[in-house]
C-alpha positions as CSV (number, residue, x, y, z in Angstrom):
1,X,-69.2,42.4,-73.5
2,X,-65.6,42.3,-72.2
3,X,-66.9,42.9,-68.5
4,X,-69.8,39.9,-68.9
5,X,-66.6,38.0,-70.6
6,X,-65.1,38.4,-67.6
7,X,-67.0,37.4,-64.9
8,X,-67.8,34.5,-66.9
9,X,-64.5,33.2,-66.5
10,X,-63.9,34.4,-62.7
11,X,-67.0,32.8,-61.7
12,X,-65.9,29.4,-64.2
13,X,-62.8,29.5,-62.0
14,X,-64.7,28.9,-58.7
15,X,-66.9,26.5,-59.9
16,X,-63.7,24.7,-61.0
17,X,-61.4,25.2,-58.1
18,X,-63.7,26.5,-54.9
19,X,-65.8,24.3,-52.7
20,X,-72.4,27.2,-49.1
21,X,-76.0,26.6,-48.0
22,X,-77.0,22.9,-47.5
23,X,-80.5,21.2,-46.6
24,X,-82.5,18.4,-47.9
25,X,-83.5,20.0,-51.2
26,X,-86.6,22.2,-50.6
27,X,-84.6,25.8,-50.1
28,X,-84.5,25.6,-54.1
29,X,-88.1,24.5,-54.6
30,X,-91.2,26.9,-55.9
31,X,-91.3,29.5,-53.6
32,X,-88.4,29.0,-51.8
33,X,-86.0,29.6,-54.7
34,X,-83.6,32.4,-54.8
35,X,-83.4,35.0,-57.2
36,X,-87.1,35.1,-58.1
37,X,-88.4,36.8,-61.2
38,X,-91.1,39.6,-60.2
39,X,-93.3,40.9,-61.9
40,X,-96.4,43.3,-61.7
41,X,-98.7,41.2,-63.9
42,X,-100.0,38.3,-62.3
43,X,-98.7,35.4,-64.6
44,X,-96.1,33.6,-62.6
45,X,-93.8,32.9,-65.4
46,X,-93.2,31.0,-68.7
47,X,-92.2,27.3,-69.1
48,X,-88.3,26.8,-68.6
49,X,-85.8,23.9,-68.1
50,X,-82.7,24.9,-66.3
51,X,-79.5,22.9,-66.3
52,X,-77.4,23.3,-62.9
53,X,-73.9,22.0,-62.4
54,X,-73.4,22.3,-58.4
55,X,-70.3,21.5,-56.1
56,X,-69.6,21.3,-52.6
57,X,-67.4,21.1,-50.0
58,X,-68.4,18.8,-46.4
59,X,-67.0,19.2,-43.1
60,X,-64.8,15.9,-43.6
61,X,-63.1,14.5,-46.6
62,X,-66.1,14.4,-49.1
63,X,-66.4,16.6,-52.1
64,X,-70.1,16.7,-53.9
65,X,-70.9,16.9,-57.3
66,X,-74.4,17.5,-59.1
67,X,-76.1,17.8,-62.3
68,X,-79.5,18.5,-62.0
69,X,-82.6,19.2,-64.3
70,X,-85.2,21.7,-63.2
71,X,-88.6,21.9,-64.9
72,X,-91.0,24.5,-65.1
73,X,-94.6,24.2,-66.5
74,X,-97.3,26.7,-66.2
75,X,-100.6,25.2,-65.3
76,X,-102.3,27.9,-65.4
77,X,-101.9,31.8,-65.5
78,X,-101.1,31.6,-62.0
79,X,-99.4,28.7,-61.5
80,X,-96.9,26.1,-62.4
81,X,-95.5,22.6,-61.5
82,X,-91.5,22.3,-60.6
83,X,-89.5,18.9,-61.3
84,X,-86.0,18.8,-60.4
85,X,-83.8,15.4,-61.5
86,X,-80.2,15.3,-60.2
87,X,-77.8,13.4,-60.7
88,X,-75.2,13.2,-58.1
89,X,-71.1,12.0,-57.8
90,X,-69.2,12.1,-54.2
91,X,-65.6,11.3,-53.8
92,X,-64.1,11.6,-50.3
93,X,-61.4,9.3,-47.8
94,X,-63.8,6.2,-47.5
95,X,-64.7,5.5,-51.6
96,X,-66.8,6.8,-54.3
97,X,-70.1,6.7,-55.5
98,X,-72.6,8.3,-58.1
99,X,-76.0,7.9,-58.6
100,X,-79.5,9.6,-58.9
101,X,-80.7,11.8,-56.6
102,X,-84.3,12.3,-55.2
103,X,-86.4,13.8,-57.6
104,X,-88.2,16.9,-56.1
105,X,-91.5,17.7,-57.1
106,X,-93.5,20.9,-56.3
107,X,-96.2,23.1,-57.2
108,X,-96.5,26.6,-57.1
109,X,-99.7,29.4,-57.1
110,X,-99.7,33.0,-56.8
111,X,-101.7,34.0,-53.7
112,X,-102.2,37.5,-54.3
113,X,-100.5,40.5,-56.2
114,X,-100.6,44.3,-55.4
115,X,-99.1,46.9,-56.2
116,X,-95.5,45.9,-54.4
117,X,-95.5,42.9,-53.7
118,X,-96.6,39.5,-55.1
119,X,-97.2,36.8,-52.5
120,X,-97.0,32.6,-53.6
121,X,-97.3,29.4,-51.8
122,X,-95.9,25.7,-52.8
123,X,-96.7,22.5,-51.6
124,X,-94.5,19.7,-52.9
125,X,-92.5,16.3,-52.2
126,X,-89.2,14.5,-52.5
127,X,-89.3,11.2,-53.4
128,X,-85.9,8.8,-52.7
129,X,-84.5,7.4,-55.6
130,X,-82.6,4.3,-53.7
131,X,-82.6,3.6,-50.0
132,X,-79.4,5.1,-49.0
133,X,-77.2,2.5,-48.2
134,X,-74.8,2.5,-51.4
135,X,-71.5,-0.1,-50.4
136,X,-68.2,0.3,-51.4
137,X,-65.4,-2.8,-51.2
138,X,-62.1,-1.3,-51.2
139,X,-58.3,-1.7,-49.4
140,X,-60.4,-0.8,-46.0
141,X,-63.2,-3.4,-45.7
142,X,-61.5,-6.4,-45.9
143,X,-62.7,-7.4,-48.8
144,X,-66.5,-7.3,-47.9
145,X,-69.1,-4.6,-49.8
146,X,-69.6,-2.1,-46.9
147,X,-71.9,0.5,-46.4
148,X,-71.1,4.3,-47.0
149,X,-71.6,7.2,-44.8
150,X,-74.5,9.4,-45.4
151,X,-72.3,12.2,-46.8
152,X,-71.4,9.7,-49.4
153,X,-74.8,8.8,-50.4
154,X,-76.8,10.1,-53.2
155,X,-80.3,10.0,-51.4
156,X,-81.9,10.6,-48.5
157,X,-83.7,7.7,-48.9
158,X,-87.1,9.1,-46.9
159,X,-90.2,10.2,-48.7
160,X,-90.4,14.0,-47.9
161,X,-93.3,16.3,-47.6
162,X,-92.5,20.1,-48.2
163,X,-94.7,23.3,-47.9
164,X,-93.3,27.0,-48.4
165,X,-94.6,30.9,-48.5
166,X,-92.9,33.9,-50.1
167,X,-92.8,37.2,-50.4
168,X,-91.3,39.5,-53.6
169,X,-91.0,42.4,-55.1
170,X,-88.4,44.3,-57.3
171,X,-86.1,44.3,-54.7
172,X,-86.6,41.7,-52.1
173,X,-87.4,38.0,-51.6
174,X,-88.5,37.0,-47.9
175,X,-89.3,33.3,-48.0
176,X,-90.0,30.5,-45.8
177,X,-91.0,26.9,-45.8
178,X,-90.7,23.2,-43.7
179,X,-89.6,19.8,-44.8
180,X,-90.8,16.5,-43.0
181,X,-89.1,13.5,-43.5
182,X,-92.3,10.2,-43.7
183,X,-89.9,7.5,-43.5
184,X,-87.1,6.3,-42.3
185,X,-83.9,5.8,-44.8
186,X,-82.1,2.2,-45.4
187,X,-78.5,3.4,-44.1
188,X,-76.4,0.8,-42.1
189,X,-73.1,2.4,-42.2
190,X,-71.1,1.3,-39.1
191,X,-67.3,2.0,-38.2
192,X,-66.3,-1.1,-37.9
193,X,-67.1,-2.0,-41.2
194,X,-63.5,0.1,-42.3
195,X,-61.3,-2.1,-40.3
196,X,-58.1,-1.5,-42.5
197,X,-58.7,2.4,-42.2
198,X,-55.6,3.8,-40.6
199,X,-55.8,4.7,-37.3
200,X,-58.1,1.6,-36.8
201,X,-55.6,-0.8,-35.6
202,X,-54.1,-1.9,-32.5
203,X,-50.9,0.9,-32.1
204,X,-51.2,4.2,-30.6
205,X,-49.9,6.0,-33.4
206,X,-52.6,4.6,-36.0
207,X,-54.8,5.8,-32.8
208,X,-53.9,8.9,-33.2
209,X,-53.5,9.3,-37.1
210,X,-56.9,7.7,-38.2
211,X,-59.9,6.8,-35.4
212,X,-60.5,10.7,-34.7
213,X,-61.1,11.0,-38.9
214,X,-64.0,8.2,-38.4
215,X,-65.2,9.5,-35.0
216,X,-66.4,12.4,-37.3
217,X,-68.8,10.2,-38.7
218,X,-72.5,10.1,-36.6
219,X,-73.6,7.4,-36.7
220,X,-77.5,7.1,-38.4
221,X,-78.3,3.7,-38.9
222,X,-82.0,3.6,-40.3
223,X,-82.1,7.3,-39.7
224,X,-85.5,9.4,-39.6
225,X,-84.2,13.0,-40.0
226,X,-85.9,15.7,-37.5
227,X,-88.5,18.3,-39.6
228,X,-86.9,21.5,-40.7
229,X,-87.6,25.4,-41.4
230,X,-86.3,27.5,-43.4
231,X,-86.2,31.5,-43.5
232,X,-84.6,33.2,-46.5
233,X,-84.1,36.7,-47.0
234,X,-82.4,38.2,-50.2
235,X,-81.6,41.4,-51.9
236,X,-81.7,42.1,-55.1
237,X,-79.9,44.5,-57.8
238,X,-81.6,44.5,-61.2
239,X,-79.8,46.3,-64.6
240,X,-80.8,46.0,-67.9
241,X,-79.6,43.0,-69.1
242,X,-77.9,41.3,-65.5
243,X,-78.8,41.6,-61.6
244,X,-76.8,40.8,-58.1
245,X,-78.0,39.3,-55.0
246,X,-76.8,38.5,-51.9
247,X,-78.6,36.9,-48.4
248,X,-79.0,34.8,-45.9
249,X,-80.7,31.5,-45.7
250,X,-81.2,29.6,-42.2
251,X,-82.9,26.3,-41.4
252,X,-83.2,25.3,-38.0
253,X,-84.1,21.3,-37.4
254,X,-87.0,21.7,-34.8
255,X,-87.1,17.6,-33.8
256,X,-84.4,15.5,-33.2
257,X,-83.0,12.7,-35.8
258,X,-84.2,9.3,-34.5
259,X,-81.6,6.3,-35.6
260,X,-81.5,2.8,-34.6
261,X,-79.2,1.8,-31.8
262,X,-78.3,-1.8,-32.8
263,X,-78.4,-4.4,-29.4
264,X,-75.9,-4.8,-26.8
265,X,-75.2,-7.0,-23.8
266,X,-76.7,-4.5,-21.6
267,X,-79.6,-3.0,-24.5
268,X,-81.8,-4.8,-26.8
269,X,-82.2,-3.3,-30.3
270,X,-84.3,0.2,-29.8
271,X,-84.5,3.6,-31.7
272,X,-83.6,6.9,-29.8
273,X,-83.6,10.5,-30.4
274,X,-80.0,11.9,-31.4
275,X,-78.7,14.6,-28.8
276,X,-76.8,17.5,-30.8
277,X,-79.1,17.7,-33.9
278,X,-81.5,20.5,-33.1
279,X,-81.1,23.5,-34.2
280,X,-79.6,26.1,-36.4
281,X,-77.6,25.6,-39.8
282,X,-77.0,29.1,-41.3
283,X,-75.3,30.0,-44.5
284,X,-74.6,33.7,-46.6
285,X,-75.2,33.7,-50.1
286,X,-75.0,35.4,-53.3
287,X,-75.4,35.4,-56.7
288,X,-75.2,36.7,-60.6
289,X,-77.7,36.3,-63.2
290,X,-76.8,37.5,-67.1
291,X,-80.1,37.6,-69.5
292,X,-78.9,36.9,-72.9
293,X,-82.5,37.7,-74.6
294,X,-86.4,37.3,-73.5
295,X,-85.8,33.0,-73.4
296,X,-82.0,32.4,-72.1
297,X,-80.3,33.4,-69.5
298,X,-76.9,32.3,-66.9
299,X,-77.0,32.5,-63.3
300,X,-74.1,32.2,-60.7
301,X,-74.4,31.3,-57.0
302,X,-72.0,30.8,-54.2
303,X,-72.8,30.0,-50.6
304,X,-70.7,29.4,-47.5
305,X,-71.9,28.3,-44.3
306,X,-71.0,30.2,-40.9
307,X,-73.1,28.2,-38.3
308,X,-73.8,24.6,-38.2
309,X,-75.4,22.3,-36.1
310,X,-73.2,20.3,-33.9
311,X,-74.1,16.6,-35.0
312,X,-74.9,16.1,-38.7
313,X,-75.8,12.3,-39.3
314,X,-78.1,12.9,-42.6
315,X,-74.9,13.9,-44.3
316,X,-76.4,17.4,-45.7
317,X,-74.0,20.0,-44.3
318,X,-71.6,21.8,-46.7
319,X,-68.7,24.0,-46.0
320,X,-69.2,25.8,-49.4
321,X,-70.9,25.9,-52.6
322,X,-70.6,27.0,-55.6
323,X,-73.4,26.5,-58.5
324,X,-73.7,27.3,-62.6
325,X,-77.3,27.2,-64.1
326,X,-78.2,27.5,-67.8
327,X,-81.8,28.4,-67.7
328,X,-83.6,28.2,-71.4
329,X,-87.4,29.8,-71.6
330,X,-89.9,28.8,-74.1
């Protein structure tokens, strides 16, 4: 008890004071979820709600927060429906803003079951809960209610289909799944709209000690994110009453992001495909899960990312994250 005590606290610690994998929600959805139960018998699994306090790092100024609720209902022996409900808080150089999240939803069937492995498919959907275009009025807009970058924005703002495959058994997870964006999201941030950010003005030293900072942000007005795929492979170490894991999950954005390019003297208004947003976003992750008893059990997971794509305009990258779930069976 001392031991479990004990991690308890170091892993309350990083939550608290750390900043792992990032994508658009559907590497936590049915199949796609880490640290999957598995199980001989084919029954997928009990109903559950799970309570997850997640935080995380960007590659700029803005730190993430999230509460989400995940439900689980069996539908039948061999199969159940997911729900997730966040609820979402970002603070970073710019301004603030909280909000609801998109609601995921997903269900899941078991294909087939041998004797070592079980295989399962999901087919699901994230729906936006606003339009992505949260403004903020503060000392750097003049006065005037200004739109926030993506990485300060608590949806997506796209209608999302999602489809996934994996494969388990006691000791490994192999899983893999793609996420296509339907719409286009309601996003109009623009630089100029900071004009009293320093390094925005007229003087060579405000030049130098502020513009690079918003030059990070790319630009994705009315942006249509590019489809992605995911791969996820994980290993597992099961004890009696707790287990490790630790993996690898990569997506890799196989279309461009298409934004609008607003008019110019030269250009009339026109959408165009964003050069630097293919390709690979990989992170390493791992985790600890404590059962309590048969219905209620902990689980810990930290992530960090080691490759990223060059340009980023959804917002979705994170340096690092750290997660705490509560997960109740009944």
């Amino acid at each position: 008890m001392r031991f479990f005590t004990t991690l308890i606290l170091s892993f309350s610690l990083l939550v608290g004071y750390s900043q792992g994998c990032s994508d658009a929600g559907f590497c936590t959805m049915g199949a796609m979820r880490p640290d999957q139960n598995y199980s001989k018998r084919v029954a997928i699994k009990l109903r559950s709600i799970e309570f997850n306090y997640y935080r995380g790092t960007s590659l700029i100024s803005p730190i993430i927060y999230a509460a989400n609720v995940d439900f689980n209902l069996a539908v039948t022996d061999q199969s159940s429906l997911q729900i997730k409900v966040p609820y979402q808080w970002v603070s970073g150089n710019l301004g603030e803003n909280a909000g609801m999240g998109d609601i995921s939803i997903s269900y899941t069937t078991n294909l087939k079951t041998t004797n070592r492995w079980s295989y399962n498919g999901t087919i699901g959907a994230k729906i936006p809960t606003n339009d992505s275009n949260a403004k903020v009025n503060n000392e750097f807009t003049n006065g005037q209610a200004t739109p926030l970058h993506m990485y300060y924005q608590t949806s997506l703002g796209s209608y999302d289909g999602v489809a996934g495959f994996s494969m388990i058994n006691q000791n490994w997870l192999f899983a893999t799944g793609i996420q296509i964006a339907f719409t286009e999201n309601g996003n109009e941030f623009i630089w100029g709209g900071f004009p009293n950010y320093p390094g925005l003005g007229s003087s060579d030293e405000q030049l130098a000690s502020g513009r690079e900072y918003i030059r990070r942000y790319d630009t994705g007005i009315h942006l249509k994110r590019g489809t992605d795929v995911m791969l996820r492979v994980e290993r597992n170490f099961k004890f009696t009453n707790f287990n490790f894991t630790f993996g690898a999950l990569s997506i890799y954005r196989i279309t461009k992001d298409n934004v609008l390019k607003p008019a110019t003297r030269d250009l009339p208004e026109r959408r165009v495909d964003l050069d630097g947003t293919l390709g690979l976003a990989l992170s390493v992750l791992g985790s600890f899960g404590y059962q309590f008893d048969v219905n209620n059990s902990v689980k810990f997971i930290q992530g960090i990312k080691i490759v990223d794509r060059d340009v980023n305009p959804d917002g979705l990258t994170r340096n690092e994250v750290t997660s705490i779930s509560y997960i109740h069976k009944f």
